[in-house]
VEXPA-558896 format. One record per residue (C-alpha): residue in three letters; x, y, z. Coordinates in steps of 0.1 Angstrom, whole numbers, padded with zeros to 4 digits, always signed. Layout:
N
alaXYZ...
//
This chain:
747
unk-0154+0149+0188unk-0172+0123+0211unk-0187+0135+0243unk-0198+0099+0258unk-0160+0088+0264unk-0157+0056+0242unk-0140+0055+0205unk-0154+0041+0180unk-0160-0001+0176unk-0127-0011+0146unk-0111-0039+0139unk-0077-0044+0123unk-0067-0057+0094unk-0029-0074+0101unk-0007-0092+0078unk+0017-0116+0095unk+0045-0134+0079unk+0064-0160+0084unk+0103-0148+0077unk+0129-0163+0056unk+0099-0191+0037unk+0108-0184-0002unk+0079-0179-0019unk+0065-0162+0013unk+0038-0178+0041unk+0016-0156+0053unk-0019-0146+0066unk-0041-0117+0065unk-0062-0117+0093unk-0088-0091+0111unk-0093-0089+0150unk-0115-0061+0170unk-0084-0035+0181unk-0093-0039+0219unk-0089-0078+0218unk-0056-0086+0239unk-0024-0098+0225unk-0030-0131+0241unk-0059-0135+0212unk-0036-0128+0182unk-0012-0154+0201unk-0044-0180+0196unk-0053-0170+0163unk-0015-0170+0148unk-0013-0205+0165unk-0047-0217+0143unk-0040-0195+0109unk-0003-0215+0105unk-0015-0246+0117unk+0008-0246+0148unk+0004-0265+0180unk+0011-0243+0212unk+0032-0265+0229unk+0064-0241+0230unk+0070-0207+0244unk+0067-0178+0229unk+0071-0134+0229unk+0057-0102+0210unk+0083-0074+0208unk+0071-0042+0198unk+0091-0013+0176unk+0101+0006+0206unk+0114-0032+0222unk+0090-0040+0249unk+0082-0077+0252unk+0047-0094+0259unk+0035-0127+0264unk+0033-0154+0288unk+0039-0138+0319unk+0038-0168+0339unk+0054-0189+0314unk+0085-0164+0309unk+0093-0161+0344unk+0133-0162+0352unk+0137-0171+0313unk+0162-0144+0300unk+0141-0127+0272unk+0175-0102+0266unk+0158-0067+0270unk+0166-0066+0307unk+0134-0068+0318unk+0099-0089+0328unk+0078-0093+0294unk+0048-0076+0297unk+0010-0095+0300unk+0002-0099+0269unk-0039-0110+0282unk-0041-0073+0295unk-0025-0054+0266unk-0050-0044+0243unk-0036-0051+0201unk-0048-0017+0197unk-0028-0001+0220unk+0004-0018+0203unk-0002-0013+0171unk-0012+0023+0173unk-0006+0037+0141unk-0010+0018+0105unk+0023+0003+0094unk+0032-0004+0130unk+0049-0032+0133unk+0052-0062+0160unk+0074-0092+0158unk+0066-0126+0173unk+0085-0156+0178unk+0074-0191+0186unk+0096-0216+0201unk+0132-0202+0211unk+0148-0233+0195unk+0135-0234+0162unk+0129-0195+0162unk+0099-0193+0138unk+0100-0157+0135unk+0067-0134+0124unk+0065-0103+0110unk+0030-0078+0120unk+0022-0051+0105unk-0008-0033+0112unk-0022-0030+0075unk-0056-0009+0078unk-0076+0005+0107unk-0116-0011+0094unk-0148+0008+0113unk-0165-0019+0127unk-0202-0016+0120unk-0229-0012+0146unk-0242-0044+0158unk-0214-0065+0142unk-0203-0095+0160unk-0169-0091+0176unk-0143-0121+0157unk-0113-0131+0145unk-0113-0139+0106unk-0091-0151+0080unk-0091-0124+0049unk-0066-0134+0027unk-0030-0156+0027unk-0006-0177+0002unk+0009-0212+0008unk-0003-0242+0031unk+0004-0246+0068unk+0034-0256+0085unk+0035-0290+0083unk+0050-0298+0112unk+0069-0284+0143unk+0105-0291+0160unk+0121-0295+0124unk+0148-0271+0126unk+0131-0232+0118unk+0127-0224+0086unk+0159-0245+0073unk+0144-0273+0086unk+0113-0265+0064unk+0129-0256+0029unk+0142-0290+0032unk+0116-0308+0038unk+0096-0291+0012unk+0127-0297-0011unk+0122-0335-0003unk+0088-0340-0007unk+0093-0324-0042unk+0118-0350-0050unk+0111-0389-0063unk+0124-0408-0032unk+0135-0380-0011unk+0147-0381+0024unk+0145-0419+0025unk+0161-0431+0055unk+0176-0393+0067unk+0160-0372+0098unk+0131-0357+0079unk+0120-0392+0062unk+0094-0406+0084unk+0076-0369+0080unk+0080-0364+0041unk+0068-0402+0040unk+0035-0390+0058unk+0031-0358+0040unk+0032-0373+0009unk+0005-0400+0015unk-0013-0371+0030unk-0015-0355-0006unk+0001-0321+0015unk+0005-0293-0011unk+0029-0269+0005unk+0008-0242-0021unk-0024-0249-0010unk-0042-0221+0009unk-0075-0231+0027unk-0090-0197+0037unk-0120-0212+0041unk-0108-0239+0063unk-0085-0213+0088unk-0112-0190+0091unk-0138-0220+0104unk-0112-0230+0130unk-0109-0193+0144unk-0145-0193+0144unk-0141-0211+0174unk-0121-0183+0192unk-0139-0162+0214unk-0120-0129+0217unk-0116-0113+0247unk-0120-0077+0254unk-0093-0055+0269unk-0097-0021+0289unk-0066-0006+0274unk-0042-0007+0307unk-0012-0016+0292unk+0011+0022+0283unk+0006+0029+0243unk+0043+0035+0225unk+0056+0069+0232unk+0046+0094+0214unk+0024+0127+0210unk-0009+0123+0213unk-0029+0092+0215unk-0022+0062+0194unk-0050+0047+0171unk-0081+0035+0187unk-0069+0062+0225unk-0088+0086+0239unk-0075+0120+0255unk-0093+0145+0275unk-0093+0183+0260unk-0068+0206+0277unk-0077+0249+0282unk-0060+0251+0246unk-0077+0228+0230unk-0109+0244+0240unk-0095+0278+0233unk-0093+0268+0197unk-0122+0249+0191unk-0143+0253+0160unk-0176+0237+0171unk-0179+0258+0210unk-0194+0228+0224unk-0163+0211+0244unk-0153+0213+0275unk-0119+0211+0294unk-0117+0173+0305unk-0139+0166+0275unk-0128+0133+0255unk-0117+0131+0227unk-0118+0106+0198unk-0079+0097+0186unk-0090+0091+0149unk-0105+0055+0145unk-0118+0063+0112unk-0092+0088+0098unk-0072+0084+0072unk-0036+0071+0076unk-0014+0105+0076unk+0014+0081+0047unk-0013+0069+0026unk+0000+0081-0007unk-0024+0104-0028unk-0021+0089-0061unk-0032+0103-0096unk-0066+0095-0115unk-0065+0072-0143unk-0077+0058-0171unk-0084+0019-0175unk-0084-0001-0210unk-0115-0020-0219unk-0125-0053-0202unk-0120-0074-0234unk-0088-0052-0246unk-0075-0065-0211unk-0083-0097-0212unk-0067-0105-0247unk-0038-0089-0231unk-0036-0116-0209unk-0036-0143-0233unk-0014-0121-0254unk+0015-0130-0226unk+0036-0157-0239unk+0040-0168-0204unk+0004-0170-0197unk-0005-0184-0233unk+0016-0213-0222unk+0003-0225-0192unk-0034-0220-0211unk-0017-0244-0238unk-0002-0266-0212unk-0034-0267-0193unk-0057-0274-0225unk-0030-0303-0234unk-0035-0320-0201unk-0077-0323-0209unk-0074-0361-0210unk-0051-0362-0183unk-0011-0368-0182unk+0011-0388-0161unk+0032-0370-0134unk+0057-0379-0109unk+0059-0382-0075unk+0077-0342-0076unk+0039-0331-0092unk+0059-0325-0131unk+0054-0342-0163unk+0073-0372-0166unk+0102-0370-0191unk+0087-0384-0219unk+0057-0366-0215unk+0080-0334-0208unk+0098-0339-0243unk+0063-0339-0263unk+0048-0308-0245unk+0076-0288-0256unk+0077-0302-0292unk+0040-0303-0295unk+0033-0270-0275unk+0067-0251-0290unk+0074-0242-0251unk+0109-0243-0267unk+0102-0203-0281unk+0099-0189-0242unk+0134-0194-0241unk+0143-0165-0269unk+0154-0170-0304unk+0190-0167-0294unk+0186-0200-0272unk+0204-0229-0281unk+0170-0245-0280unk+0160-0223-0310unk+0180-0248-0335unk+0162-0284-0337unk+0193-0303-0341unk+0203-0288-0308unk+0166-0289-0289unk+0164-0329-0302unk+0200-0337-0284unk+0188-0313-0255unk+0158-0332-0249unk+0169-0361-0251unk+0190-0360-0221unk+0163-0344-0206unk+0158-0362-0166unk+0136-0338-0148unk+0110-0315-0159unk+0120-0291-0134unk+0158-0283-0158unk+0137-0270-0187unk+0128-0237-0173unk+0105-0227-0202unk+0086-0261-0197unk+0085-0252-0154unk+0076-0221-0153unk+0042-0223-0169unk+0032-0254-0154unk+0040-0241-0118unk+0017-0207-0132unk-0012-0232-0143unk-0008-0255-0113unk-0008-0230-0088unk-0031-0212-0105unk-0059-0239-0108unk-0055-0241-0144unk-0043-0279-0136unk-0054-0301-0113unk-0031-0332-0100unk-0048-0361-0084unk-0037-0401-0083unk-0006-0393-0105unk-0022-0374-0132unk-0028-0338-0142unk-0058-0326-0154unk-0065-0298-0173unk-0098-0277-0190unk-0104-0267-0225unk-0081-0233-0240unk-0117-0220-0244unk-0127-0230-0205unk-0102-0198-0196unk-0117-0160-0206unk-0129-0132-0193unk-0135-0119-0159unk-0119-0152-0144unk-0084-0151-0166unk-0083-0113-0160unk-0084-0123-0122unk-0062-0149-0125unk-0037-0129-0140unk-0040-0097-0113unk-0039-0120-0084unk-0003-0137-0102unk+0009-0101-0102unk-0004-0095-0068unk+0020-0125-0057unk+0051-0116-0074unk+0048-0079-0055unk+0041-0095-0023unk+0070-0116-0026unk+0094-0087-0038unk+0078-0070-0010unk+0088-0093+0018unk+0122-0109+0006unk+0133-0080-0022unk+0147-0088-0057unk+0178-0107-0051unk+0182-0143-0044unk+0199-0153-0018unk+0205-0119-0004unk+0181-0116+0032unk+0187-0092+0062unk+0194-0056+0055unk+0204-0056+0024unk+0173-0077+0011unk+0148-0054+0031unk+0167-0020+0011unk+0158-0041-0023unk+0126-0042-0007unk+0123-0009-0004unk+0132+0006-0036unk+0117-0022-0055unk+0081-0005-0033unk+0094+0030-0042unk+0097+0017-0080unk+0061+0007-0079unk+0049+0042-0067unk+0069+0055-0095unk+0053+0035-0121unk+0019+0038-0112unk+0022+0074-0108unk+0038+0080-0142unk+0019+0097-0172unk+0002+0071-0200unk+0035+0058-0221unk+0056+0078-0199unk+0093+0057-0196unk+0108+0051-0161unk+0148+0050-0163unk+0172+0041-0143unk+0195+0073-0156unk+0171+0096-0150unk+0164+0083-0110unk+0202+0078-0105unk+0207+0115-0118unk+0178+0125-0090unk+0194+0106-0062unk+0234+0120-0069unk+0216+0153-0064unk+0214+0146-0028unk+0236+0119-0028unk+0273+0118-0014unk+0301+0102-0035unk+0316+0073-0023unk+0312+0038-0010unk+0282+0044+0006unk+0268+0059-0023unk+0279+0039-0047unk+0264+0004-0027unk+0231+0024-0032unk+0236+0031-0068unk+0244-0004-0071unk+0217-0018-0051unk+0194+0003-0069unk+0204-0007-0101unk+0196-0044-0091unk+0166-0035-0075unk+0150-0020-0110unk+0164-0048-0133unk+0152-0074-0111unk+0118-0058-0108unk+0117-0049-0145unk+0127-0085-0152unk+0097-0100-0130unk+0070-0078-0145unk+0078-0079-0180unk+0074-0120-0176unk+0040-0110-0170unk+0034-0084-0195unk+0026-0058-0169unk+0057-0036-0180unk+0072-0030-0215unk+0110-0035-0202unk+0145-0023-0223unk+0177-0036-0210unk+0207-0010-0207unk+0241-0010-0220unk+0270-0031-0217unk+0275-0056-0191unk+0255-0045-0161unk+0234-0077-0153unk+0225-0087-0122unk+0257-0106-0117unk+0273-0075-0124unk+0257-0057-0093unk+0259-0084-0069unk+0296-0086-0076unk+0294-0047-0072unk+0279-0056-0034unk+0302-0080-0023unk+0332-0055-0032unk+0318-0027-0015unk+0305-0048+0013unk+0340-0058+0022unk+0354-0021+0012unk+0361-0020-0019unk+0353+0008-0041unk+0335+0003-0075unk+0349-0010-0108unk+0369-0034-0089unk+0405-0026-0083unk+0420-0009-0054unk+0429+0017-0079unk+0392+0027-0090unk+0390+0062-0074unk+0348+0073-0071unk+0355+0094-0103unk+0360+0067-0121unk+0331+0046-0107unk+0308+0072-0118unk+0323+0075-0151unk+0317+0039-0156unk+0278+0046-0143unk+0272+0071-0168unk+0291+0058-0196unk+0264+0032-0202unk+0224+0038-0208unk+0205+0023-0181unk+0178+0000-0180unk+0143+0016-0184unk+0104+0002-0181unk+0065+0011-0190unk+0034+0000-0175unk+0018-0014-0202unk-0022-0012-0198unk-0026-0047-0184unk+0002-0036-0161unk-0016-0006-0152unk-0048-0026-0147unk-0030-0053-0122unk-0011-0031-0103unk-0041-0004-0094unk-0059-0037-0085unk-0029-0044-0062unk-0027-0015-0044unk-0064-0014-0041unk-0055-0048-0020unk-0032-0029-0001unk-0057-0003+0011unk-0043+0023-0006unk-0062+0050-0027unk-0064+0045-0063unk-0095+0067-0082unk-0101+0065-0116unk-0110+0093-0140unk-0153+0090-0145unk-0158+0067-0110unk-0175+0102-0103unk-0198+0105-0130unk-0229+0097-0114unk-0223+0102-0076unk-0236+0127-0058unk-0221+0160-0052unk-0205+0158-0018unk-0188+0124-0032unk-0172+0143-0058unk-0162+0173-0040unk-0140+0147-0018unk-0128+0128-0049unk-0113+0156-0065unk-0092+0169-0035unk-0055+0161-0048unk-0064+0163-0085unk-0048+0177-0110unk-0064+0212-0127unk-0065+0189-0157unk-0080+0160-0147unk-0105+0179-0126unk-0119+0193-0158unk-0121+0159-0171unk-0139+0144-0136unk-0164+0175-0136unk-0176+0175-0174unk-0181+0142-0168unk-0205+0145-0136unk-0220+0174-0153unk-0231+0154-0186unk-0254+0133-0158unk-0275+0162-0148unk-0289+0195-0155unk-0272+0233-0145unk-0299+0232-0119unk-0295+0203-0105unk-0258+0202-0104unk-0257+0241-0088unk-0280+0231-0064unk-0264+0195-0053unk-0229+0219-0054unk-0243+0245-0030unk-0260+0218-0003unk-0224+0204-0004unk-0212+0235+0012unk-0230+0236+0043unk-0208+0221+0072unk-0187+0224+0104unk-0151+0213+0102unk-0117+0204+0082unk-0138+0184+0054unk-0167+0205+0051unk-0144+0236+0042unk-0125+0211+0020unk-0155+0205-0002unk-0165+0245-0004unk-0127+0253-0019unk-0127+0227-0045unk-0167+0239-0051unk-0156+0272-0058unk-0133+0259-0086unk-0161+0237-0102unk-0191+0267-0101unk-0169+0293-0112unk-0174+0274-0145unk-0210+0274-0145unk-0221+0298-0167unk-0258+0281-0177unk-0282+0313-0170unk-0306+0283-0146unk-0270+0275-0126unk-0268+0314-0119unk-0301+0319-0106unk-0296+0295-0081unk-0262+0310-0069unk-0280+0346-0069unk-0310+0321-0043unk-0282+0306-0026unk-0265+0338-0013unk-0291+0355+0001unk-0299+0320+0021unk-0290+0320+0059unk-0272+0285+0051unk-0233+0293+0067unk-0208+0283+0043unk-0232+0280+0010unk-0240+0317+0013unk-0201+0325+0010unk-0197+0301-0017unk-0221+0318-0037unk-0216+0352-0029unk-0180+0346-0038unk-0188+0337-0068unk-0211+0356-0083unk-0185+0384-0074unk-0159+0374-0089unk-0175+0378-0123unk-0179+0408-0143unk-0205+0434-0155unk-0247+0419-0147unk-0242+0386-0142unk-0227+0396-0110unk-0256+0410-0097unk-0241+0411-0060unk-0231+0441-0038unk-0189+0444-0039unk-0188+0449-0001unk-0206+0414+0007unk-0185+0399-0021unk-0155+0412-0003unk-0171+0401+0035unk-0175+0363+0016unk-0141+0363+0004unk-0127+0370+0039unk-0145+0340+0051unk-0134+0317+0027unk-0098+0326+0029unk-0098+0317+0069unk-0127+0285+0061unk-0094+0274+0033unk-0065+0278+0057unk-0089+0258+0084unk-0079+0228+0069unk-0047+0232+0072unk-0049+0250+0109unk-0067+0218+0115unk-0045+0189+0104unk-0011+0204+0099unk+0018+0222+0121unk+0017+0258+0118unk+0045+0264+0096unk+0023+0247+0072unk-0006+0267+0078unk+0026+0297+0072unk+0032+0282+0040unk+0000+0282+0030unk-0010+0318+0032unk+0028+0328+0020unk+0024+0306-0011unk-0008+0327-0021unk-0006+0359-0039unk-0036+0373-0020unk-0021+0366+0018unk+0018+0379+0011unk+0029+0395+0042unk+0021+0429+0032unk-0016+0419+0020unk-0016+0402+0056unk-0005+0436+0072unk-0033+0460+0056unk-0060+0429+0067unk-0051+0418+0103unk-0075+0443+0116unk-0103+0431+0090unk-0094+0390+0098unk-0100+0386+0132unk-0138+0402+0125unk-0146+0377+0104unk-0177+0357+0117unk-0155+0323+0112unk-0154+0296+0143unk-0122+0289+0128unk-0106+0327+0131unk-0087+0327+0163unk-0075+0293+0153unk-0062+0303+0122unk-0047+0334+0133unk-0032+0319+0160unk-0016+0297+0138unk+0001+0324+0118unk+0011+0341+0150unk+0032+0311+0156unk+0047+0306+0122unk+0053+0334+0115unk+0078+0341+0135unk+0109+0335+0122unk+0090+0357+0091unk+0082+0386+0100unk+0085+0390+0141unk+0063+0422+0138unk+0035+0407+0118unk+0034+0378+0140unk+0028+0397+0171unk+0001+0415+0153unk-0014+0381+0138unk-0015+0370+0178unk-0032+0401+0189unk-0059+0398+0166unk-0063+0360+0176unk-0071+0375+0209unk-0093+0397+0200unk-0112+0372+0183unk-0113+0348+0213unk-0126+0377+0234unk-0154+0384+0208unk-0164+0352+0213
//
């Protein structure tokens, strides 16, 4: 808690895109959270290259608009109201909470519409200069404005990829300039966006404008301490009126606790990488185009050249040996009618990966490639996460289905993220299948239309991720039974889109659609190593939490007491005989114990999972430095290690049974803290319930022994129980609120 009335300095990380650009535009950029909206408004203008000379508006999730005040006057903006100022509302108090969203449009004819979410909440350093920077981002700048939205755009990409395109049509003039420019619609110039908002100065905001309704204050707020709060207060140095920080630096309450794992070797990795035939071919193509080949105007081989790279370079075996390309007679006549480049899939989808990728340069008509050997290590490892890292941020913004945007795209979304999660969080060689899931989610589920667009969408939704990842080598991928392709399901959409149940025929009653579910095995995937590798990297991108087993090994203790919160009892053993290996009994007992001491939710954190690591210390030095550390005056490491020294048996004890009972006491309330301190009481209910030692007639025989307990946490903790236990056990919970008064009083 902060007694001088200010939060902390943060900045926040945002990721805007541009909706309905296939593959997506967009920007990661980080401004200080008490900048005003009228700042991101400046630096969305510089990041996509627009030019400010049409209106705009920010609507927020709850569907208050800012912007131009003076601008937007007597323009209907369709919420019924005046848009707020968006030069006095402060981002942070907006986008209050990570994943909040905003949406912002620029210029009500073309409608360029931007999505922002509010990625990550960053402390802001002492001393650090207040700006707006460019992070990260994928594809070039608009290239122009009043060209129709995003319609307008695809076609004038579309044109400039095409040998005389336009010509004498609306967009003409523009492609005509674009292309003498050299403008690469896949070019991103961080370092070029983040010079230009250099030059923005932002401003500061006093946080005026009303945060989103809600309890409690939004990211970045402050609130003043009420009689309760001080009535329940661990530390007994606030005061009513008293501010209090709103969490700048906590942890985001959805961040998802994921499971410790194990990497493969660098090198193992990286020949994993040349291993994919997709990858190996764009390494090939990139090694062939040393000397330098012709292309067209479009940026591909030209036809001839097209014909000997997939002769020469056997491109021709991407396509599967049951391709028609597979027999020469066929390939020769293939090829020989061959126009574009671009109608030889095999041939264009490697040389987009090694053009976009860097692997091949094109200037003055020619490509220009480096050595096979010019490609290893660290840099084609990278190469290859950061291709991954594309293909999930595109199946996170526009889903797995083509041509399928709005709702239905955003649910493919969804479970394609959900998928993901899945994967990651699967044991080593574990299968994910699309049975198993489907089984899981007609648990819950409801039979009928409804349900069976979501068990068709699903189904989609897994192929068409397995289908992306496996190009990559990320996922080991096994096709089900029978006919259900991705055809299949969007044909299964459109007939229950327009009420029609599964299977086809008005006739097909939901029985039968099941039947025709179940009567086929699924499709099913594996992370492969390389897989695992890529998407842990990804998600590290995202902000999100991923340890692995040993990262522990030589940190200190208090580092590892927080790592190991959410492990499993398995791969804490692994975590803590590694970190023990580093150092002696001694040392480790001692950095262990120091650990403990502490006010607060993560100090008593650290002392519960530090009671499960030096119960297994059984090295005679590690015990005489528990028997030292519970006769210290240290709170918290006293209890730790009076606890445990009595829970063993015979000498090695060597502590009196009634202090061993007094420490135990205290750690029960110091372990419930935590939850008392972050959670709703009915979790904090749970949490004794769920323990053998605090069942509701344990509870009864110790009320009168649990509000004595010299614990700034006590009343708070018993107060909690009197609440939630309730509906429980009425008579215990009055009892549980009595002794929380007698503990206030003692205090």
């Amino acid at each position: 808690m902060r007694r001088d009335g200010k939060t902390a300095p943060s900045d926040l990380q945002l990721k805007i895109v541009l909706h309905g650009t296939r593959p997506p535009l967009w920007r990661r950029l980080v401004l200080p959270s008490d900048t005003s909206l009228g700042t991101l408004h400046d630096a969305i203008q510089v990041a996509f290259g627009w030019h400010g000379g049409h209106l705009h508006l920010f609507t927020d999730e709850f569907g208050r608009g800012y912007g131009d005040a003076a601008r937007l006057t007597g323009i209907d903006l369709g919420f019924g109201h005046e848009a707020g100022d968006e030069d006095a509302t402060a981002l942070g108090d907006v986008l209050a909470e990570e994943k909040a969203r905003l949406r912002y449009v620029y210029d009500f004819g073309d409608d360029w519409e931007h999505g922002i979410t509010l990625e990550k909440t960053l402390p802001r350093p002492v001393g650090a200069e207040r700006a707006v920077r460019c992070v990260g981002g994928r594809r070039a700048d608009v290239p122009a404005e009043d060209i129709g939205g995003v319609w307008g755009l695809a076609e004038v990409l579309e044109f400039l990829d095409t040998p005389g395109g336009a010509g004498d049509g609306p967009y003409g003039e523009l492609v005509a300039e674009l292309r003498a420019a050299g403008y690469d619609p896949a070019a991103f110039d961080r370092d070029g966006i983040t010079a230009r908002l250099a030059r923005l100065t932002p401003d500061t905001v006093s946080g005026k404008a009303k945060p989103p309704t809600g309890e409690g204050a939004g990211r970045g707020g402050v609130r003043r301490l009420t009689a309760e709060d001080v009535a329940l207060c661990t530390c007994g140095q606030c005061g009513v009126g008293d501010p209090v920080d709103a969490g700048v630096d906590g942890p985001a309450e959805d961040v998802p606790v994921l499971r410790p794992v194990t990497l493969a070797p660098r090198e193992d990795l990286v020949a994993a990488v040349r291993g994919v035939p997709l990858f190996d071919a764009a390494l090939r193509l990139a090694a062939w185009c040393s000397e330098g080949r012709q292309v067209t105007a479009g940026r591909v081989l030209r036809p001839a050249l097209a014909r000997e790279a997939v002769e020469e370079l056997q491109l021709w075996k991407l396509a599967g040996d049951d391709s028609p390309y597979a027999d020469a007679v066929a390939r020769a006549r293939a090829l020989k009618s061959l126009r574009s480049a671009k109608d030889v899939a095999f041939l264009d989808d490697p040389w987009w990966l090694a053009v976009d990728g860097g692997l091949i340069t094109i200037s003055g008509g020619r490509a220009r490639g480096g050595a096979a050997t010019d490609f290893t290590g660290e840099g084609l490892l990278e190469f290859w996460a950061a291709t991954m890292g594309d293909l999930l941020e595109e199946i996170g913004e526009t889903g797995v289905l083509d041509g399928w945007h709005g709702e239905l795209g955003e649910l493919t979304a969804e479970i394609a993220d959900g998928l993901v999660g899945l994967l990651y969080d699967a044991p080593d060689d574990a299968w994910v299948d699309v049975d198993g899931l489907r089984a899981k989610a007609r648990e819950v589920g409801e039979n009928g239309p409804e349900f069976d667009l979501f068990q068709a969408l699903f189904a989609a939704s897994f192929q068409g991720l397995g289908e992306g990842l496996a190009l990559l080598g990320a996922v080991e991928y096994e096709p089900g039974d029978g006919v259900d392709s991705a055809e299949e399901n969007l044909r299964t959409l459109q007939n229950a889109l327009v009420g029609q149940e599964l299977g086809g025929g008005s006739g097909t009653s939901t029985a039968a659609s099941d039947r025709s579910w179940d009567d086929q095995r699924g499709h099913r995937m594996r992370l492969t190593p390389l897989g695992r590798y890529g998407l842990r990297a990804y998600l590290m991108e995202c902000g999100v939490p991923a340890p692995l087993l040993g990262e522990y090994a030589e940190a200190d203790a208090d580092a590892l007491l927080q790592g190991l919160l959410g492990y499993s009892p398995e791969e804490m053993r692994r975590e803590v005989e590694g970190w023990l290996a580093h150092r002696s009994a001694t040392d480790a007992a001692v950095g262990l114990l120091d650990a403990c001491v502490g006010d607060g939710c993560e100090a008593a954190a650290r002392r519960a999972v530090a009671q499960l690591v030096l119960a297994d210390l059984d090295d005679p030095r590690s015990l005489r430095v528990l028997r030292k550390a519970a006769g210290s005056d240290a709170e918290g490491c006293r209890q730790v290690a009076t606890a445990t020294l009595g829970a063993r048996l015979g000498a090695e004890a060597d502590v009196d049974p009634a202090r061993a009972e007094e420490a135990g006491l205290w750690l029960l309330i110091d372990g419930l803290s935590v939850l008392a301190g972050a959670q709703e009481s009915e979790e904090l209910t749970r949490g004794f319930l769920e323990n053998w030692n605090t069942a509701p007639e344990a509870l009864e025989q110790r009320v009168d022994e649990l509000w004595r307990v010299e614990h700034p946490a006590t009343a708070q903790v018993l107060a909690g129980l009197g609440e939630g236990l309730r509906r429980v056990d009425k008579r215990l919970a009055k009892r549980m609120r009595t002794a929380a008064n007698k503990a206030l009083s003692r205090r």
